[in-house]
C-alpha positions in Angstrom: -5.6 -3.0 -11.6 -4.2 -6.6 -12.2 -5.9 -10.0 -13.1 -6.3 -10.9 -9.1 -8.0 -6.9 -8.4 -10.6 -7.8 -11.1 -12.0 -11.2 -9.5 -12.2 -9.7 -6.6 -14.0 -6.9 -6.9 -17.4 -7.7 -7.8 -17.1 -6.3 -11.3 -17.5 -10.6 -12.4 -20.7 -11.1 -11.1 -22.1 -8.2 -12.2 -21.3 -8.8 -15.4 -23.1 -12.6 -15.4 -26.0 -11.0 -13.5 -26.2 -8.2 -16.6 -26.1 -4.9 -14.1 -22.3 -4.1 -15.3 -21.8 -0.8 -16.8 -21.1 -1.2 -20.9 -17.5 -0.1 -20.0 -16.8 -2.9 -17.4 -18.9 -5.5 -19.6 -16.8 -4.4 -22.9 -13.6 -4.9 -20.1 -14.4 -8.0 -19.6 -15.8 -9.5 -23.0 -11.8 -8.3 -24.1 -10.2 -9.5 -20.9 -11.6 -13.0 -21.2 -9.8 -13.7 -24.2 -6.8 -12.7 -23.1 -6.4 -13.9 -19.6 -7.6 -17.5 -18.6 -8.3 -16.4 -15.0 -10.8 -14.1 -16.0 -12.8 -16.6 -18.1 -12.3 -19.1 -15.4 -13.4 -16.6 -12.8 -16.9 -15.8 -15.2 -17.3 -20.0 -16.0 -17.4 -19.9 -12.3 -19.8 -17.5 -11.3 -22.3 -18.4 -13.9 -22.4 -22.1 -13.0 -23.1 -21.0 -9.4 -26.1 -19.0 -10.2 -27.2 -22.1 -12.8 -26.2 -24.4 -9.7 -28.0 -22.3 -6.9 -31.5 -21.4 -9.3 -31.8 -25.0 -10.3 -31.8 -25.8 -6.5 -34.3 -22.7 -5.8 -36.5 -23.1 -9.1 -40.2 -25.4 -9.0 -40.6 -28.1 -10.4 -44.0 -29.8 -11.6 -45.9 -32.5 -10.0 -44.9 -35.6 -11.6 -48.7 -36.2 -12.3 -49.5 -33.4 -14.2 -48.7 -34.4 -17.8 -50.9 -37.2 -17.3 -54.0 -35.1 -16.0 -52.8 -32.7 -18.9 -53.2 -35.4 -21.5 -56.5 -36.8 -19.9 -58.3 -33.4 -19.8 -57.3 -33.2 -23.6 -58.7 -36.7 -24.5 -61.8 -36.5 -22.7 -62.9 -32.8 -24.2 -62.1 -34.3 -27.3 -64.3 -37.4 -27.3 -66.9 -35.2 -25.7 -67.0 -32.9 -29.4 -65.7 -29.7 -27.2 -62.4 -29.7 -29.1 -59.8 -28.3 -27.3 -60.6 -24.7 -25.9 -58.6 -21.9 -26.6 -59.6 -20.2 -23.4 -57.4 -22.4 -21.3 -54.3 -23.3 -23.5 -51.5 -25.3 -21.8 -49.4 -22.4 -22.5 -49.6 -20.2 -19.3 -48.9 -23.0 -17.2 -45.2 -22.9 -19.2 -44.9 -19.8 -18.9 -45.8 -19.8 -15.0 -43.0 -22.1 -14.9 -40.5 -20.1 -16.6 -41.7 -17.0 -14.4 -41.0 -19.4 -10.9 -37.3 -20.2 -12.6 -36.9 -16.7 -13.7 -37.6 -16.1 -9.7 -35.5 -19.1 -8.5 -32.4 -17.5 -10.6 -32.5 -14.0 -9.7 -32.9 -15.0 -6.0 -29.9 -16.9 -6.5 -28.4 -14.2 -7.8 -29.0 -11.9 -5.0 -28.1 -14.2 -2.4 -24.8 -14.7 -4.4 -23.7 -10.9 -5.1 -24.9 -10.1 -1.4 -22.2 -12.8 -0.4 -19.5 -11.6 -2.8 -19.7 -8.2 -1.7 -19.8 -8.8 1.8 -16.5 -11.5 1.4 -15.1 -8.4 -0.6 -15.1 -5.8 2.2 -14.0 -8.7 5.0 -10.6 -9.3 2.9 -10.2 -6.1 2.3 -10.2 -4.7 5.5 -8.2 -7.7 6.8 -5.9 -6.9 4.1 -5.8 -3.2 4.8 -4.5 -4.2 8.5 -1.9 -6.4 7.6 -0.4 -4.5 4.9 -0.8 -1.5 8.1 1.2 -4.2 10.0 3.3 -5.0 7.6 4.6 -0.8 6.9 4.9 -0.9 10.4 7.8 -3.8 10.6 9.4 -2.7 7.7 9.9 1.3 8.7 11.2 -0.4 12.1 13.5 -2.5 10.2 14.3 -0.1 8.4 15.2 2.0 11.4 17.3 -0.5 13.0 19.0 -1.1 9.9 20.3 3.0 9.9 21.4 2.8 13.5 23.5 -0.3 13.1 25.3 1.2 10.0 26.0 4.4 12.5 27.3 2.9 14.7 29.6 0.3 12.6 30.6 3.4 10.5 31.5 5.4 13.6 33.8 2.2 14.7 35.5 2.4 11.9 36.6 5.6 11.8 37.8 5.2 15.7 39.6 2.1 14.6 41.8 4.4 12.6 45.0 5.5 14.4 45.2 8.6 11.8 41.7 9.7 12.9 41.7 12.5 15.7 38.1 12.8 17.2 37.3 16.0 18.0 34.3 16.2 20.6 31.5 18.6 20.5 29.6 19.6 23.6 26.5 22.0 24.3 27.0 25.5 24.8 25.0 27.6 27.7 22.2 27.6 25.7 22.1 24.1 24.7 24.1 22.4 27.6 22.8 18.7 26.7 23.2 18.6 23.1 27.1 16.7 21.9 28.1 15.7 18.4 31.4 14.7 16.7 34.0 15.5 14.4 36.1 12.9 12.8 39.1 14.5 11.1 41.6 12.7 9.2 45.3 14.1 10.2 46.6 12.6 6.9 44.3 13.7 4.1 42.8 16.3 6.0 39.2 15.5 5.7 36.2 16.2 8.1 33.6 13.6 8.8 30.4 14.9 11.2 28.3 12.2 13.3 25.5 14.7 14.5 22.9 12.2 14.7 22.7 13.1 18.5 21.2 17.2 17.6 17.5 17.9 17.4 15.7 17.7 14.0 16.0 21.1 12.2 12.7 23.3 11.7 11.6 23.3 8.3 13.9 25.5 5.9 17.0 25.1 8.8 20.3 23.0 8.4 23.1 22.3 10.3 26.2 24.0 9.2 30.0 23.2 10.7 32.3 25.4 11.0 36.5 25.2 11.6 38.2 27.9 13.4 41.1 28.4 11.5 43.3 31.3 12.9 40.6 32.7 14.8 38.5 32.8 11.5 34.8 30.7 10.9 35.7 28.8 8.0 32.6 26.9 6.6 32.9 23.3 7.1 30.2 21.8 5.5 26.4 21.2 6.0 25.3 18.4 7.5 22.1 16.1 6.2 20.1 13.7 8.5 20.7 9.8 7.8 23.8 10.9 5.7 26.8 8.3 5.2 28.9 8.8 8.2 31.8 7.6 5.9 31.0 10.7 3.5 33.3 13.6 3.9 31.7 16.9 4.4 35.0 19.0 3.5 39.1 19.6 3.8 40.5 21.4 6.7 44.1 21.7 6.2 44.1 23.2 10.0 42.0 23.8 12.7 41.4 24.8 16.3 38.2 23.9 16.8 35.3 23.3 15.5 31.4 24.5 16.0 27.9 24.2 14.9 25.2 26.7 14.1 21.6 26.3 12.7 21.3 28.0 9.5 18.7 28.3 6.8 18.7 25.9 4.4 21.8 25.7 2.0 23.9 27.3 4.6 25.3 30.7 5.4 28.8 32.0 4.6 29.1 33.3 8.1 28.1 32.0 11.2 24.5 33.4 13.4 26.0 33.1 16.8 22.9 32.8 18.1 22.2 29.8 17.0 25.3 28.0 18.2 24.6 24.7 19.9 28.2 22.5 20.3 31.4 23.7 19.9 35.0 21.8 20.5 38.8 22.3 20.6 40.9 20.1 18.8 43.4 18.6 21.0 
């Protein structure tokens, strides 16, 4: 939790109205030496509950020392002295009860304001970082498919890459990928992009016929680096993919064959 968390939690002006727990008060007593916000934030908050009881507190009549001092000096003249059954004391007391009032009202109103603010940014904050996730992952998104496609560009733009083109089998008659393989250095590049996402524990696996044989080709990884080479194929005379568990198979389940494509 930073500097910025702590002033806006609440934990501040529990701590000036005293209901903090002795962990957050002992927090904050160490906090406020080291951080200048914090103090600032706890200055703050305890000059708006001065500010807000002094407004809210009762003052006295501006008569009533006079009456005070009257009372005193006509009692006294009179031989009475000054009775102890009615001392002026009470009355200050009565007036540090009605401030005691004034300032904890305050201090309601204040912590029922803080609190409330504190859920309204939140959840306003909450949405827009929601927002926010939701750009980015598009972004991001947009951001995969244009280096797909500049990748696969490239490799058409060079004149010693053969494509090879993949298309469905029975089974899988609208499914397509490609292989790029490089005549010169004899390396295999998949774009299979196009095939459905594997269950759980499945991959991709391609495979080169070489003299009739399944020769394993490589496995092929979603979002992968088109430019990546999955393996060398010296020859080939066609090429095929099968869904496999995970980590691949050294022989091909025919039954899960989805493209398949001479190379011309």
């Amino acid at each position: 939790m930073n500097t910025q968390d702590i002033i806006s939690s609440g934990i501040i002006e529990s701590y000036v109205l005293g209901t903090a727990s002795p962990e957050e008060a002992a927090m904050l007593d160490c906090m406020q030496q080291s951080f200048p916000e914090i103090k600032a934030a706890i200055t703050e908050a305890q000059q708006s509950l001065e500010l807000m009881a002094g407004h809210l507190a009762v003052s006295p009549s501006a008569g009533l020392k006079e009456k005070i001092w009257s009372r005193l000096e006509a009692e006294v003249s009179g031989g009475g002295g000054v009775p102890v059954e009615e001392p002026v004391m009470p009355r200050m007391e009565a007036r540090k009860s009605t401030a005691w009032k004034g300032w904890a009202m305050a201090a309601s109103v204040l912590l029922v304001l803080s609190v409330a603010a504190n859920i309204y940014y939140n959840q306003e904050n909450t949405q827009k970082e929601r927002e926010l996730a939701t750009i980015i992952s598009r972004q991001q998104q947009q951001d995969l498919e244009i280096a797909a496609a500049e990748s696969r560009i490239a490799m058409l733009a060079k004149p010693e890459m053969k494509v090879v083109r993949l298309k469905g089998v029975e089974t899988h008659p609208s499914e397509h990928a490609l292989v790029f393989w490089n005549e010169q250095t004899k390396q295999v590049y998949l774009d299979a992009a196009a095939l459905p996402k594997a269950p759980e524990g499945r991959q991709y696996q391609l495979w080169a016929m070489v003299n009739g044989q399944p020769v394993d080709a490589g496995l092929y990884t979603p979002g992968q680096d088109l430019g990546k080479a999955l393996s060398t194929i010296p020859n080939a005379e066609a090429f095929a993919i099968t869904l496999e568990k995970a980590g691949g198979s050294p022989s091909p389940d025919l039954t899960q064959l989805y493209v398949m494509g001479p190379v011309s």
